[in-house]
Every structure is written in structure tokens, then in C-alpha cells.
C-alpha positions in Angstrom: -11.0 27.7 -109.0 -8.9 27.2 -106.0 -4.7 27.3 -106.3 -3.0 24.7 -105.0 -0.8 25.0 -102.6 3.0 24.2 -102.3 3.4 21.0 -100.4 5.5 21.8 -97.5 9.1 20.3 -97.6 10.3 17.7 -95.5 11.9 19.0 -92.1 15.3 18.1 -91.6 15.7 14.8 -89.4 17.7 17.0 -86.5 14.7 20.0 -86.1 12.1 16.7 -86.3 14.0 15.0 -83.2 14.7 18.4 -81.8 11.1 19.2 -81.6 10.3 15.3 -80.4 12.1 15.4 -77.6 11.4 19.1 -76.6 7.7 18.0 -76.7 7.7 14.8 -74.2 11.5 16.2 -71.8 10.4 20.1 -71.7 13.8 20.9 -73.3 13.1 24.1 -74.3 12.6 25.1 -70.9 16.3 24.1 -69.6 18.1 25.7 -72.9 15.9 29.0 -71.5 17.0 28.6 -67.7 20.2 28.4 -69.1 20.2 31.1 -71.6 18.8 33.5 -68.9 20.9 32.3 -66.0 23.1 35.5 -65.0 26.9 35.4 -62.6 26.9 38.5 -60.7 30.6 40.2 -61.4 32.3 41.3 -58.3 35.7 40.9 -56.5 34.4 37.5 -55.0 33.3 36.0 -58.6 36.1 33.9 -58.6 35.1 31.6 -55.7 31.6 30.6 -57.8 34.0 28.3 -60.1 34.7 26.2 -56.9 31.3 24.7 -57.2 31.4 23.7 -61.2 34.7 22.3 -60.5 33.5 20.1 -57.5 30.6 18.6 -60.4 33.8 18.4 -62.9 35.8 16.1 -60.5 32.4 14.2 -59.4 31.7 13.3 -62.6 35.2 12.2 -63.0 34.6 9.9 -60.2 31.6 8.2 -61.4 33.2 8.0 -65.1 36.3 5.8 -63.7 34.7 4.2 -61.3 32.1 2.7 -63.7 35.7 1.5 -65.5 36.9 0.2 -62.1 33.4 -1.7 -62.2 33.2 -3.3 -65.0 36.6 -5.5 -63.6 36.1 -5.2 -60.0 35.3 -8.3 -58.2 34.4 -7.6 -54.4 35.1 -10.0 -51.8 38.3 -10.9 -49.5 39.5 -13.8 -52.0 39.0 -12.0 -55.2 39.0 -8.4 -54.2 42.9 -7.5 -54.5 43.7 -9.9 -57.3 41.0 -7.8 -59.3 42.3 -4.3 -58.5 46.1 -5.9 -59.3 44.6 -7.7 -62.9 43.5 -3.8 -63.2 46.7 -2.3 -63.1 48.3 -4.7 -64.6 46.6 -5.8 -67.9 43.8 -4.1 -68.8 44.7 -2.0 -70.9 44.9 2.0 -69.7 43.5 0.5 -66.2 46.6 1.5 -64.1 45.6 5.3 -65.5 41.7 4.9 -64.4 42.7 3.5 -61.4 45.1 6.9 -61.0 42.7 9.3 -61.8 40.2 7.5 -59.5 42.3 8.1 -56.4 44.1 11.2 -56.9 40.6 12.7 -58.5 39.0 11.7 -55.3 41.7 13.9 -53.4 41.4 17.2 -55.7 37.8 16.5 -55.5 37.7 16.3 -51.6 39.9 20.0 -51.7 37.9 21.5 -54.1 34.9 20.4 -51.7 36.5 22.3 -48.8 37.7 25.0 -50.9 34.2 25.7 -51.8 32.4 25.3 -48.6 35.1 27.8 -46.7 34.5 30.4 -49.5 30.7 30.0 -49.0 31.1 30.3 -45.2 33.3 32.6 -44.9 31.3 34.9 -47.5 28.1 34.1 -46.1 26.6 33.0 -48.7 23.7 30.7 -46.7 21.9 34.3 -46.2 18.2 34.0 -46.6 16.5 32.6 -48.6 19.5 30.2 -49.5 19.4 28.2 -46.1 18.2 25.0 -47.2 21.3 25.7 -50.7 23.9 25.2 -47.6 22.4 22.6 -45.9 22.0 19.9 -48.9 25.7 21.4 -49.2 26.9 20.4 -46.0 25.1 17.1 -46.2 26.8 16.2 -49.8 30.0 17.0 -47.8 29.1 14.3 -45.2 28.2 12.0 -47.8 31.9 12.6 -50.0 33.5 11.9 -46.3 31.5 8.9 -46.4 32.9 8.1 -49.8 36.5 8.2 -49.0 35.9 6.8 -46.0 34.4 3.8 -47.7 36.3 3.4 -51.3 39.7 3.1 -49.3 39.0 -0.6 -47.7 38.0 -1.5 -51.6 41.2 -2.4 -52.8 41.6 -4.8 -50.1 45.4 -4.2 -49.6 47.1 -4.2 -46.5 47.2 -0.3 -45.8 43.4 -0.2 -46.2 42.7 -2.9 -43.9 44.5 -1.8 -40.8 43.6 2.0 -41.5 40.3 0.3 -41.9 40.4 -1.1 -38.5 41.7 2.0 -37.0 38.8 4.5 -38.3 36.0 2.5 -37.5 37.1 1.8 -33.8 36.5 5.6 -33.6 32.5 5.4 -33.1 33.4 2.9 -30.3 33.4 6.0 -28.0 30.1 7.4 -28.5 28.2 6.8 -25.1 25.5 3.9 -25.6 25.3 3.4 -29.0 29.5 3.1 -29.7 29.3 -0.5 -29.9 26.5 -1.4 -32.1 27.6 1.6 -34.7 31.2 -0.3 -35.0 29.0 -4.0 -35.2 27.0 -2.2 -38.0 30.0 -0.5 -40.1 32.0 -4.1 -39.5 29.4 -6.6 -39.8 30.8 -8.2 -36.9 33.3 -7.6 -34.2 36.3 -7.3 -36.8 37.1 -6.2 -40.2 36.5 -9.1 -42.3 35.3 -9.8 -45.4 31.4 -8.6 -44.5 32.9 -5.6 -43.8 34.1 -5.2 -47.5 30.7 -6.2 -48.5 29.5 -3.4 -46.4 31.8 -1.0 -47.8 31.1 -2.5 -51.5 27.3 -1.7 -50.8 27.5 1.9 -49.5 30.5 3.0 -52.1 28.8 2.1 -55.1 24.9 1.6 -54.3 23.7 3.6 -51.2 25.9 6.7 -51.5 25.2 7.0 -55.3 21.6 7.7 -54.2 22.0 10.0 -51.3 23.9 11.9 -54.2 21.9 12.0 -56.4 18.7 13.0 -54.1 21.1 15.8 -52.9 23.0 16.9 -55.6 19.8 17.3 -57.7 18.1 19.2 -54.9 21.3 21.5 -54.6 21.6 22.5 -58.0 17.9 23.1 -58.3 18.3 25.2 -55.2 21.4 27.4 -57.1 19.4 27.6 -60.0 16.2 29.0 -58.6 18.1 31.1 -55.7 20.6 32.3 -58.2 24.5 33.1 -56.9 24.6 35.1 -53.3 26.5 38.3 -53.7 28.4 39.5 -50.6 26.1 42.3 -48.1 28.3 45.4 -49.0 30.4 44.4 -52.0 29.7 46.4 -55.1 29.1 44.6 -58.3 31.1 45.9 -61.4 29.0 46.0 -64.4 26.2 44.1 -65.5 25.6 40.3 -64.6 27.5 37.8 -66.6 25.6 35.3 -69.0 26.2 32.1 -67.6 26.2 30.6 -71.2 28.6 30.8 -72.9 30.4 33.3 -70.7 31.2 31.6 -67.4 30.8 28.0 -68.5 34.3 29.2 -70.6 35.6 30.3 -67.3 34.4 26.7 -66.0 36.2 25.0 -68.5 39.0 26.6 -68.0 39.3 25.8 -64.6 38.2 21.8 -65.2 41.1 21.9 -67.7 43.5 23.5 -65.1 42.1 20.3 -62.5 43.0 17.8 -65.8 46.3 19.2 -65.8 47.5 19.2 -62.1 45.9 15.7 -61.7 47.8 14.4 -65.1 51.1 15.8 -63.1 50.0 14.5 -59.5 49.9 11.0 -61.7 53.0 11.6 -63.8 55.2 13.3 -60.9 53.9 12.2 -58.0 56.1 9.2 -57.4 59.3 10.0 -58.3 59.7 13.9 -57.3 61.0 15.6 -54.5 59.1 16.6 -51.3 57.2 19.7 -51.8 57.6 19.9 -55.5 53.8 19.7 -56.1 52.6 21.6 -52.6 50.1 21.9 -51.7 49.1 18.2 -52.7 51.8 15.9 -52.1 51.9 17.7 -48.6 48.2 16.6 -48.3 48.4 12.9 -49.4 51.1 10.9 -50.6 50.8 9.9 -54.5 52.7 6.9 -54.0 50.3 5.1 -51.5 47.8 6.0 -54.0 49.5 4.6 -56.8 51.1 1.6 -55.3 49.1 -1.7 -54.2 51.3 -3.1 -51.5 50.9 -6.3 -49.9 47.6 -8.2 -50.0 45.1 -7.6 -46.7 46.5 -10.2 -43.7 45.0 -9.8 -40.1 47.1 -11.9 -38.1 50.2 -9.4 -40.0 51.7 -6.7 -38.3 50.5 -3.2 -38.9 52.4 -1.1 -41.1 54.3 1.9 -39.0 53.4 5.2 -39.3 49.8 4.2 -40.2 47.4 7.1 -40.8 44.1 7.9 -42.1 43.4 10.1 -45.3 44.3 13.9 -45.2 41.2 15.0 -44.7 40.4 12.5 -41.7 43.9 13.1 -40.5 42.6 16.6 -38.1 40.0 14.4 -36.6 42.8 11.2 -35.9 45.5 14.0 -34.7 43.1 15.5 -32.0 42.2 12.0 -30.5 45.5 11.1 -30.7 46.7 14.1 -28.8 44.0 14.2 -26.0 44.7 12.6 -22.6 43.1 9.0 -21.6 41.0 10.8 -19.0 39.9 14.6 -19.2 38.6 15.8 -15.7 37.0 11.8 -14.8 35.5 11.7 -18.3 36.9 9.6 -21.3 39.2 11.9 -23.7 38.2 10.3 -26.8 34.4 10.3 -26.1 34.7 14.0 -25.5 36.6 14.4 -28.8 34.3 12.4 -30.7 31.2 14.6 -29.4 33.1 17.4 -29.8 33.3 17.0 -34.0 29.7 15.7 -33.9 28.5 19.1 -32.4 30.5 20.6 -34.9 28.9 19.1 -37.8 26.0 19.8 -36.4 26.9 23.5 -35.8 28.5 23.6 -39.7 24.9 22.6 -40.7 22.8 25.1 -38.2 25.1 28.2 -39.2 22.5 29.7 -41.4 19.9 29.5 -38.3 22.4 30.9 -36.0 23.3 33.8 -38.1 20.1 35.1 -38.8 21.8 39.1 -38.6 23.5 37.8 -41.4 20.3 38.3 -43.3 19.1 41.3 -41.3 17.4 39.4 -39.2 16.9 39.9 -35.5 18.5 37.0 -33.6 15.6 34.2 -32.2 15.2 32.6 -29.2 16.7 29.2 -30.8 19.8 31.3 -32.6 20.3 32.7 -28.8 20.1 29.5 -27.0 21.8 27.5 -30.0 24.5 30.3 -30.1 25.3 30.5 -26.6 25.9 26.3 -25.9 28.4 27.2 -29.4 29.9 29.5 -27.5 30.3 27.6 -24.1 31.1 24.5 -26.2 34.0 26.3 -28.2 35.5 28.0 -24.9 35.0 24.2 -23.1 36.9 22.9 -26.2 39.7 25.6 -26.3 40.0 25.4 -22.3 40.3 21.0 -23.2 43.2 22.1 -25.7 44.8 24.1 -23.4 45.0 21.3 -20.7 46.2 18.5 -22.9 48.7 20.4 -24.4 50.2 21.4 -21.1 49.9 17.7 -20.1 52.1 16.9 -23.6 54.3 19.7 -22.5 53.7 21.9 -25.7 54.4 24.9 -25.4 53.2 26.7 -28.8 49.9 24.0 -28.1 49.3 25.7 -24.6 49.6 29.0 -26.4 47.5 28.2 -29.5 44.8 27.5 -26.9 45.0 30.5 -24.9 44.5 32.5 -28.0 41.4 30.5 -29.2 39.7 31.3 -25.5 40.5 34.8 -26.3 40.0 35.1 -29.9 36.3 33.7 -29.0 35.8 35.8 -25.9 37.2 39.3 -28.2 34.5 38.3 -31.0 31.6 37.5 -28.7 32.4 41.2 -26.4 32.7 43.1 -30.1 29.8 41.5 -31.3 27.7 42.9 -28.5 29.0 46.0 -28.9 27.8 46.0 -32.9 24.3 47.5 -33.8 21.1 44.9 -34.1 21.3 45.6 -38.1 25.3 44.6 -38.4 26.3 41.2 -39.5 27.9 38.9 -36.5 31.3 38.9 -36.0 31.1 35.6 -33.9 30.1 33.4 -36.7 33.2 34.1 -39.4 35.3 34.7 -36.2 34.7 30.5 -35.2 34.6 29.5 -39.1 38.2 31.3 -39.0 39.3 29.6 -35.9 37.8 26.2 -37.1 39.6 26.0 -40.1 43.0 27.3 -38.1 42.3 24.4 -35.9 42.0 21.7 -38.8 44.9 23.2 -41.1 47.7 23.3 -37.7 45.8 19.2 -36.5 46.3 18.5 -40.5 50.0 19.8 -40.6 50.8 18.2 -37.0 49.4 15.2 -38.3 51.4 15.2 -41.3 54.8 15.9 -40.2 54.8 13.4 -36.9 
């Protein structure tokens, strides 16, 4: 005679749709890359929040600007009217609106913030190469964000900045003019070009994101975080969870906080009572509308792009009509593109970074770098002398030399060292953009 067994009790509804979804989305296998996902602890740990703040403030941004969406109307009749019915009565939409324009800012520093700490600490080494080049890219695309969210509003500010920005491809030798026709949709900033704009900001860009983004965090996650060449680690690894996700909230909180204030502050307090921000970008011109978009109206004075356009807008704006027979803004304008293309290269150019022996393509590439940075500090030196700037004439004398010092040390350095020439132009780079930012700020 068998004994019966006990029927088995019912499992609970949460374990039964626990082990449903693990089953058919591999769940299991995230909470485990998670679980065993360690932070290296070393004097430099502090610079790996930069990137979980960046996602905070992205997800931010595509939070509110769902909100902003859902009451949005794009068009030149119906564009302004919506963004001022936002503000105005629907209810908390002045505060999405806020968070959606001063987030973009923080998010846009916290962007640079993290990409200087990753350059400057080398943190492309192999085998994370392709880790900074979906990096760099999802930097272009943000640019491409700002650039395009700003017309949206459709206000007069927007419109001739608008105007102003997208004149800049009109340089580029033979394909200026049909890049300006395609950002426009015509010869002028009109209404297509809002369409244009509409598109990108909320359609195109979203998908470059997301193809990037995913392909960057999957890159972090298998590659793990880079540790400095020579920096000693101080303990064991930190668990990711729950230990440094705590130190990631905290810093997403501390982002809450100063954008709360940039909100609450911005418009009525003094000058340089929230630096470094309110240095960067005005709150008020965030805040306020202004006047409705009119083309046949004047332009306002003392129109500029966004802060972190404004380097770029500076250095055209300082360079002479005519460099040497050549067109000064064309040279300026090739000048950033072999920049960003050199920002995107640097882990192919600083293979002894890796302990690699330098290539014939990191040689040639390395050398026109060179050339090209001494061409642009001699270019520097000669328009600043032509504005009669003294301190300019000198701040280009010293870039010549500070590249000319790095490149004879460099050669002097073993085959096994790490370049000095790379960090030495990522130092001079971001010299160069901080004194065009202030410049650009202050005049």
C-alpha cells in the first residue's frame, strides 16, 4: 500500500511571476551580472560616478520631455503658443519645462566632466577602445540634441541663434551649401526648419541613442571599470550592488538638488552666486519665453549660442576674414572637425598607452596631429596679434611650445612609457575651450 503524498501548496503569485518572466527575459542572468559586477577602489574611484550621473540626467530628459510631448504642438503657427499654454496652465508644466532646460545643461557638464576624466586618465586603454568611441559618438549626438531642442520653443532668441549656428557649415569647402539647405529645408529658417529640428530632437536622435547607449553600457559591463597604469588599488573591489549604486544615488540626489536651486535661484540671484553654472548659461533665458519668433525683426544684441557651443562661436568670431589667402572661418571649421575626429582616434593614437609599440597609422595619424596643433597655435598667434591682444599673442606662443616640450620629452621616454604628447594636447584642448568659453562669456 502506497502513502500518499502531501499535495504541494500553491506558490505565492510574486515567485510564480518571478519565475515567468525569468523563464521567457533571462532575468536571472542580469540580477547575476549585477550581483557580481565589482568598482575597483582607488584614488580615482570618484570620477566612475560621472558616468551613472550622465544616465541619471538622461533619463531626466526623456522623462520631461515625454511631459513636454504630450502638449507640444510643432509648427511655426502653433509652436510658441504651445510651449506658452505649458507654462502657463498646465499644471506643474512651467517646472517640467525647468527641469527640461536646466537638466539639459547639468547633463551636457556632467557629459564633459566625464569624458575629460576618462581622457585624461586614459581609460580607452585596450581592450576598451571601441567603450570610448560609442562615448565620444553619444557626445556628438547630446551636441546634436542641444543643438536641435533650442529652435523648439520657436521664440525669438532661438530663431536668430538658430540662424546664426547653422550658417556655420556654410564654410566647409564643397559641400557648405547643401549641409545648410539640408539642416534649413531651404535657404532660411522657416518653419521646415522646425519640422527638421522636431524630427531629429525627438525621433532620429532617440535612436542613435539608444543604438549607442546600449552598445556602451554593454561595453562597461563586459570590459569592467579601467583602473589607472600605476595607481594602486586600496582593498578589495567594491560590489557594485548595493555598494556604489548608494554612492550613485547619492550623487543623482546632489544633481536634484543643485538643479531644484538653478530653478528656484537662478532668476533672481546675484552674479556668481551659483558658479560655476550661472557663469555657464543664464537661468533666466532658460526660464523666460520672450517674444514670439519674427524674421523680418531685429536680432536681439548680444546674441550667442549655448555654453557649450560658445568655444567654437568665440574662435570664428576672433579669426581674421582671410588667414594667409585662405578663408578664416573655413580653416576654423576644419580645424574642430579634425578635432573631433582626433577626440575619436585617441585610443589608436596612443597605443603606448596600452603597452603597445606605436604603428605606422598612430605615427602618421600622430604626426599631421602634431603639425595640425602647431599650424593651429601658429593661426592663434597671428590673429591675436592682428586683434592686438597681448595675453592672446602670448597664450599662443605657449601652446607652440607646450606642444613642441611634450613631443621632444616624449622621444626622450622609453618604448614601454605611456606618451606624454596625448594628455599633454587633451590638457591644452580643454585650456583652449575653458579661456574661448570665458572670453565668450564675458564680451
Amino acid at each position: 500500500m502506497t502513502s500518499s503524498s502531501p499535495a504541494p501548496e500553491n506558490p505565492r503569485p510574486t515567485g510564480a511571476l518571478k519565475r515567468f518572466l525569468d523563464e521567457r527575459l533571462g532575468l536571472e542572468a542580469v540580477r547575476s551580472a549585477l550581483a557580481h559586477k565589482q568598482i575597483p577602489q582607488h584614488r580615482h574611484t570618484f570620477w566612475y560616478v560621472w558616468g551613472g550621473m550622465v544616465l541619471f540626467l538622461f533619463l531626466l530628459q526623456v522623462t520631461t520631455g515625454i511631459l513636454l510631448l504630450l502638449y507640444y504642438r510643432p509648427g511655426p503657427t502653433d509652436a510658441y503658443e504651445s510651449v506658452q499654454y505649458i507654462v502657463t496652465k498646465v499644471p506643474w508644466g512651467w517646472l517640467i519645462r525647468a527641469l527640461h532646460s536646466i537638466g539639459a545643461n547639468l547633463l551636457m557638464f556632467s557629459l564633459l566632466v566625464h569624458m575629460s576624466s576618462a581622457l585624461l586618465l586614459r581609460a580607452y586603454r585596450r581592450p576598451r577602445e571601441l567603450t570610448w568611441v560609442t562615448g565620444c559618438l553619444l557626445f556628438f549626438v547630446f551636441l546634436g540634441f542641444g543643438f536641435s531642442g533650442y529652435l523648439l520653443p520657436w521664440n525669438q532668441l532661438a530663431f536668430f541663434a538658430t540662424s546664426v549656428g547653422t550658417e556655420v557649415p556654410r564654410a566647409t569647402p564643397f559641400v557648405g551649401d547643401l549641409v545648410v539647405r539640408l539642416m534649413r529645408g531651404g535657404p532660411d529658417v522657416t518653419g521646415a526648419t522646425l519640422s527638421r529640428f522636431f524630427g531629429l530632437h525627438v525621433a532620429i536622435l532617440p535612436a542613435l541613442v539608444t543604438l549607442l547607449l546600449g552598445a556602451h553600457l554593454w561595453l562597461v559591463q563586459k570590459h569592467g571599470m579601467s583602473v589607472p597604469r600605476g595607481v594602486k588599488e586600496k582593498g578589495p573591489p567594491m560590489p557594485f550592488m548595493p555598494n556604489f549604486l548608494v554612492r550613485d544615488a547619492i550623487g543623482w540626489f546632489v544633481a536634484l538638488g543643485v538643479l531644484v536651486t538653478l530653478i528656484v535661484l537662478g532668476p533672481t540671484a546675484p552674479r556668481g552666486a551659483l558658479f560655476p553654472f550661472d557663469f555657464l548659461f543664464d537661468p533666466r533665458h532658460l526660464l523666460e519665453l520672450g517674444p514670439k519668433a519674427d524674421p523680418f525683426a531685429s536680432a536681439p544684441a548680444g546674441i550667442k549660442p549655448e555654453w557649450y557651443f560658445l568655444f567654437m562661436f568665440q574662435t570664428l568670431k576672433m579669426l581674421p576674414a582671410t588667414v594667409m589667402g585662405f578663408n578664416g572661418e573655413m580653416l576654423g571649421v576644419l580645424g574642430f572637425g579634425l578635432g573631433g575626429a582626433a577626440l575619436v582616434l585617441v585610443p589608436f593614437l596612443d597605443r603606448r598607452a596600452s603597452g603597445l609599440r606605436p604603428n605606422l597609422f598612430s605615427r602618421v595619424a600622430g604626426g599631421a596631429i602634431v603639425l595640425a596643433g602647431l599650424g593651429l597655435a601658429a593661426l592663434g598667434t597671428w590673429s591675436m596679434a592682428q586683434l592686438q591682444l597681448p595675453l592672446g599673442v602670448a597664450g599662443g606662443v605657449l601652446a607652440g611650445a607646450w606642444i613642441l616640450v611634450s613631443v621632444v620629452l616624449d622621444r626622450r621616454r622609453s618604448a614601454d612609457a605611456p606618451s606624454l604628447l596625448i594628455p599633454s594636447l587633451a590638457i591644452l584642448a580643454l585650456l583652449f575651450i575653458a579661456a574661448m568659453t570665458a572670453v565668450g562669456r564675458l564680451t
